[in-house]
C-alpha positions in Angstrom: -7.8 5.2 14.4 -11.5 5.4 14.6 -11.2 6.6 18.6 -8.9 9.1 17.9 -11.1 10.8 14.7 -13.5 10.7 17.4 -11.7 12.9 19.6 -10.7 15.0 17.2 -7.6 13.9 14.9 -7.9 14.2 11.6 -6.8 10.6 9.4 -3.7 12.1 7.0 -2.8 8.7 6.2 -5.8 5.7 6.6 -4.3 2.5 7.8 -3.2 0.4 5.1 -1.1 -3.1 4.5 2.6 -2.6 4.3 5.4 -3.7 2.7 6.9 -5.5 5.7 3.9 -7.8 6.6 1.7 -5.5 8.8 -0.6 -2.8 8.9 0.0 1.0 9.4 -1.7 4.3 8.9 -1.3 8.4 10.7 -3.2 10.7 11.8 -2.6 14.2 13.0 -4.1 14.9 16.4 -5.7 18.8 17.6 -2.6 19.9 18.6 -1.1 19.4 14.8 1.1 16.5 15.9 1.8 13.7 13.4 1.3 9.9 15.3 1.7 6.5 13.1 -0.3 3.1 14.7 1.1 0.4 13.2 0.9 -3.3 14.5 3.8 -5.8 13.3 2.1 -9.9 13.5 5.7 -10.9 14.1 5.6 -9.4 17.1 2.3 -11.4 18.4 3.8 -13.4 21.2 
């Protein structure tokens, strides 16, 4: 999240526990498109 603020994106959402187990948050990059980063420690292999 932090890189892509850097390059530009603004945070609409900061990344935040879930209710499924893992961790998730959005941003909106300078083009006005919405991306979620989520990571999901079931799927740690």
């Amino acid at each position: 999240m932090k890189q892509a603020e850097t390059a530009g994106a603004v945070i609409t959402t900061s990344a935040h526990d879930t209710s499924w187990g893992g961790y998730a948050g959005y941003f909106q990059d300078p083009d006005g498109h919405l991306w979620e980063i989520a990571w999901n420690p079931a799927l740690e292999v």
